[in-house]
C-alpha positions in Angstrom: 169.1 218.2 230.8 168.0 217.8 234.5 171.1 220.3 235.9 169.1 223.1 233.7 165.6 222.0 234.7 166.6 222.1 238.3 167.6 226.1 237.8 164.6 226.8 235.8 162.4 225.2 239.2 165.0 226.2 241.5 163.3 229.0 243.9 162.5 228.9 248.3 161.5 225.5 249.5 158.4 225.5 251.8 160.4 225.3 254.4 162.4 228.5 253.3 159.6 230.3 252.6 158.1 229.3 255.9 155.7 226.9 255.1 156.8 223.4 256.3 155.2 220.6 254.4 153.9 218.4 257.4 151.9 216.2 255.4 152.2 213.8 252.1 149.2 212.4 250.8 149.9 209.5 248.2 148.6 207.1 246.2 149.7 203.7 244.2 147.8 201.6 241.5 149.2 198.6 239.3 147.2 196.9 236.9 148.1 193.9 234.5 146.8 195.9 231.0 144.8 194.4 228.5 147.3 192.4 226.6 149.6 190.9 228.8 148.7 187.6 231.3 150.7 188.9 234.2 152.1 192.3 235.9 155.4 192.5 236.0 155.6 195.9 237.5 156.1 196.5 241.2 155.0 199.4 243.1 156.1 200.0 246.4 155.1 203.2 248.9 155.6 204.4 252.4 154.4 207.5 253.8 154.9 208.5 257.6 153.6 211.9 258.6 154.4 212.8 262.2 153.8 216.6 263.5 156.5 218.8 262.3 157.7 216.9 259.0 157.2 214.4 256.5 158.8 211.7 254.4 157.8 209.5 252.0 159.0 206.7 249.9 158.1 205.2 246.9 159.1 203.2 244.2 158.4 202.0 240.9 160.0 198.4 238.7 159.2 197.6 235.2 160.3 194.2 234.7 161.8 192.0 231.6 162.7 188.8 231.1 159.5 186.7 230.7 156.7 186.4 232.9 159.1 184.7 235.7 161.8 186.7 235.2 160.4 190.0 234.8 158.3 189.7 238.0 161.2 188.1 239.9 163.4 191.0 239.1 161.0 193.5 239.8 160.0 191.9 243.3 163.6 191.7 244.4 164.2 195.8 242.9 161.6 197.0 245.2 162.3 194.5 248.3 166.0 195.1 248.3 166.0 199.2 247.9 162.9 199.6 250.3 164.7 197.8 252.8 168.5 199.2 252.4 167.2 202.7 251.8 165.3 202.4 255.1 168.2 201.5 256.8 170.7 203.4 255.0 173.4 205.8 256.8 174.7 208.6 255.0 173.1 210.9 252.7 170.1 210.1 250.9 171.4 209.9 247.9 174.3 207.8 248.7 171.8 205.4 250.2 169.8 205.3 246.9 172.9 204.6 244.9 174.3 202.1 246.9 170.5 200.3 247.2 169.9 200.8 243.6 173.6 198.9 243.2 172.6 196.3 245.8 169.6 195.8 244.1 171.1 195.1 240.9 173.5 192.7 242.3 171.1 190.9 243.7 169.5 190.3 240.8 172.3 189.4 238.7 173.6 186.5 240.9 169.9 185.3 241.2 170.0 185.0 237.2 173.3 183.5 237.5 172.0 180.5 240.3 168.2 179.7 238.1 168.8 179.2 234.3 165.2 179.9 234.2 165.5 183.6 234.7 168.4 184.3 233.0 168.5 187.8 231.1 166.0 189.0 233.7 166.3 192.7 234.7 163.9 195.5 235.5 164.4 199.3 235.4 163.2 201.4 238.2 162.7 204.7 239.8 162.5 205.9 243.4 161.6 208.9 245.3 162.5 209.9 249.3 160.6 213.3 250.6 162.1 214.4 253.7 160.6 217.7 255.1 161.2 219.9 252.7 163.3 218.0 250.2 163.4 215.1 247.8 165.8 212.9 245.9 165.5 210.4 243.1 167.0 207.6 241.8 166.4 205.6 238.1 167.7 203.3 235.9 165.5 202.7 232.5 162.9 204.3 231.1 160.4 204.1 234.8 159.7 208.1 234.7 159.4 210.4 237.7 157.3 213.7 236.6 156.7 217.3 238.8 153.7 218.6 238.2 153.8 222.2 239.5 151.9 225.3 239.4 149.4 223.9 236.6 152.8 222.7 234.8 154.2 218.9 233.7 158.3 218.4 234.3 160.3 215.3 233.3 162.5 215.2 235.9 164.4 211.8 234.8 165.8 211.1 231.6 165.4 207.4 230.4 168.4 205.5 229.7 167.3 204.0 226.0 168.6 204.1 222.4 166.4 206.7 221.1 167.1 208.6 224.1 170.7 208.8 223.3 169.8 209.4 219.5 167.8 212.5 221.1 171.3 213.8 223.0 173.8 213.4 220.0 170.7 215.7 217.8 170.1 212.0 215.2 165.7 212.8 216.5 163.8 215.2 218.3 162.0 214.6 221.1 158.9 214.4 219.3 160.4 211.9 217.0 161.8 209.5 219.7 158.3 209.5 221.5 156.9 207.6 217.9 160.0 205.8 217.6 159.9 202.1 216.9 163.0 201.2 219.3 161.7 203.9 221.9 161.6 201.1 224.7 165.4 199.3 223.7 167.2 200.0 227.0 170.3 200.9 227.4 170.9 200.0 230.9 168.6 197.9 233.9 169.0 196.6 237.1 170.3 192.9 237.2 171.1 192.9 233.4 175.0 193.2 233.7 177.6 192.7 236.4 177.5 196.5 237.5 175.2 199.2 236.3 175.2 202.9 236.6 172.6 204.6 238.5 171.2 207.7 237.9 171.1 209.9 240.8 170.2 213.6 242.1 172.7 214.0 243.9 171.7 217.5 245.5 168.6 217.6 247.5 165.6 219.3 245.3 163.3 221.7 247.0 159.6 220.9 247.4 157.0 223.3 248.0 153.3 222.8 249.1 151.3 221.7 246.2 153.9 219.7 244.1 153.0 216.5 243.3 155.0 213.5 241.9 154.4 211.2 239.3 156.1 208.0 239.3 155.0 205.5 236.4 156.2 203.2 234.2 156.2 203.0 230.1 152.9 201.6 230.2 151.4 205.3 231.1 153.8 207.1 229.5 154.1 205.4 226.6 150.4 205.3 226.0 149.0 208.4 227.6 149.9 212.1 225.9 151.7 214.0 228.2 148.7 216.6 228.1 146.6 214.2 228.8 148.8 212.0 232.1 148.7 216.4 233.3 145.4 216.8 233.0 144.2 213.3 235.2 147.2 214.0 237.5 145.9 217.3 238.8 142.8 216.4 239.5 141.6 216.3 243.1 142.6 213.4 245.3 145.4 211.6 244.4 143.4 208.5 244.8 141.3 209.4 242.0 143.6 210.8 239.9 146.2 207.8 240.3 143.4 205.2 239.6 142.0 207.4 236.2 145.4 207.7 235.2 146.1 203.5 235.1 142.2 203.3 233.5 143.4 206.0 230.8 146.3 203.7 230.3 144.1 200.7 229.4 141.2 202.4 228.0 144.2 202.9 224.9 144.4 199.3 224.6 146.7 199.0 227.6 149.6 197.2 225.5 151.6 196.8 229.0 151.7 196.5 232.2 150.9 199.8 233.7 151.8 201.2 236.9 151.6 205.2 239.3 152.5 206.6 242.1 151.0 210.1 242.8 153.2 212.2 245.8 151.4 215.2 246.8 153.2 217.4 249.4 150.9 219.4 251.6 150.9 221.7 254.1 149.3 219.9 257.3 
């Protein structure tokens, strides 16, 4: 699915076209919901814009396994793959698969030590901006979107049961979004001995204007895709990444609810 939506939005980067994005603007908002008694999502950002580029990180963990669990996995996601992708060698997307791997790891062996939080896991999703790419890295059903040129784009594809039943043509995609096992996972960091982690593992060309949506299931779950376009485009990522969580919760807010707006500018 991606390999085709990566053609169809294939086209000259800023950079190619000779506009260098030298700025990110970026915002990050996490709220508790209106049902649940504690947030065990996790959003982590970085931004760092010096003169002639800019790069940007951030990250957002959905976590399960009770309210000790869940938050414990979550916390140790975002710790561990800040930190290892930061330092990281290599290419970027090595360094998010071998973070993302670490991560999980980590969190396995801490379910293994405290019987307290065992079956604890968390899925996730990260972007890294550098200049005038990005990369991304998942596991779950965390979302990263592309909002471009007045247009919404899915650019991850969550690892669930009614996902898969959406790949081998059982339900459309219409069907699987009403679904009542829509948020049965089939993978999450920490949940088994190894995991597979999703990965782009070609550098995807940003332009000046894009913005990135990172959230979890709490917005996407609740909020019509129309709808999460609408508040996303707004002016000020601030703003729009703060309406988006309130959107979230003024439908009940069921979960946990977390975003990340990434807009890439031009100076």
């Amino acid at each position: 699915m991606f390999q085709a939506l990566r053609s169809f939005l294939s086209g000259p980067s800023g950079a190619e076209s000779g506009v260098f994005p030298t700025a990110i603007h970026a915002a990050a908002e996490s709220h508790t919901g209106k049902v649940r008694t504690e947030n065990e999502d996790v959003v982590y950002l970085h931004v760092d814009g010096p003169t002639h580029s800019a790069c940007a990180f951030a990250l957002v963990a959905d976590g399960m396994g009770g309210s000790q669990g869940g938050k414990r996995a979550s916390e140790v996601a975002a710790r561990t793959i800040a930190q290892m992708f930061g330092n990281g060698n290599g290419s970027p997307a090595n360094a998010l698969r071998k973070a993302f791997e670490a991560a999980s790891k980590e969190i396995y062996r801490e379910a293994l030590r405290d019987k307290s939080l065992e079956g604890m896991g968390t899925t996730c999703v990260a972007l890294a901006v550098r200049d005038s790419s990005a990369w991304a890295a998942w596991v779950g059903d965390s979302r990263l979107y592309l909002i471009r040129d007045k247009r919404m784009f899915q650019m991850t594809e969550d690892h669930s049961v009614v996902q898969q039943m959406v790949r081998d043509g059982l339900l459309t995609s219409a069907e699987a979004s009403e679904h009542d096992e829509r948020n049965v996972l089939t993978r999450a960091l920490g949940s088994k001995k190894t995991v597979a982690v999703s990965v782009w593992d070609e550098p995807f060309p940003v332009r000046p204007g894009d913005r990135f949506l990172l959230c979890s299931d709490g917005l996407h779950d609740v909020v019509p895709e129309d709808d999460i376009l609408s508040i996303a485009s707004n002016p000020g990522v601030e703003f729009s990444c703060a309406a988006l969580v309130d959107a979230a919760n003024k439908r009940g807010g069921p979960d946990n609810v977390s975003a990340i707006l990434v807009e890439i500018g031009e100076g």
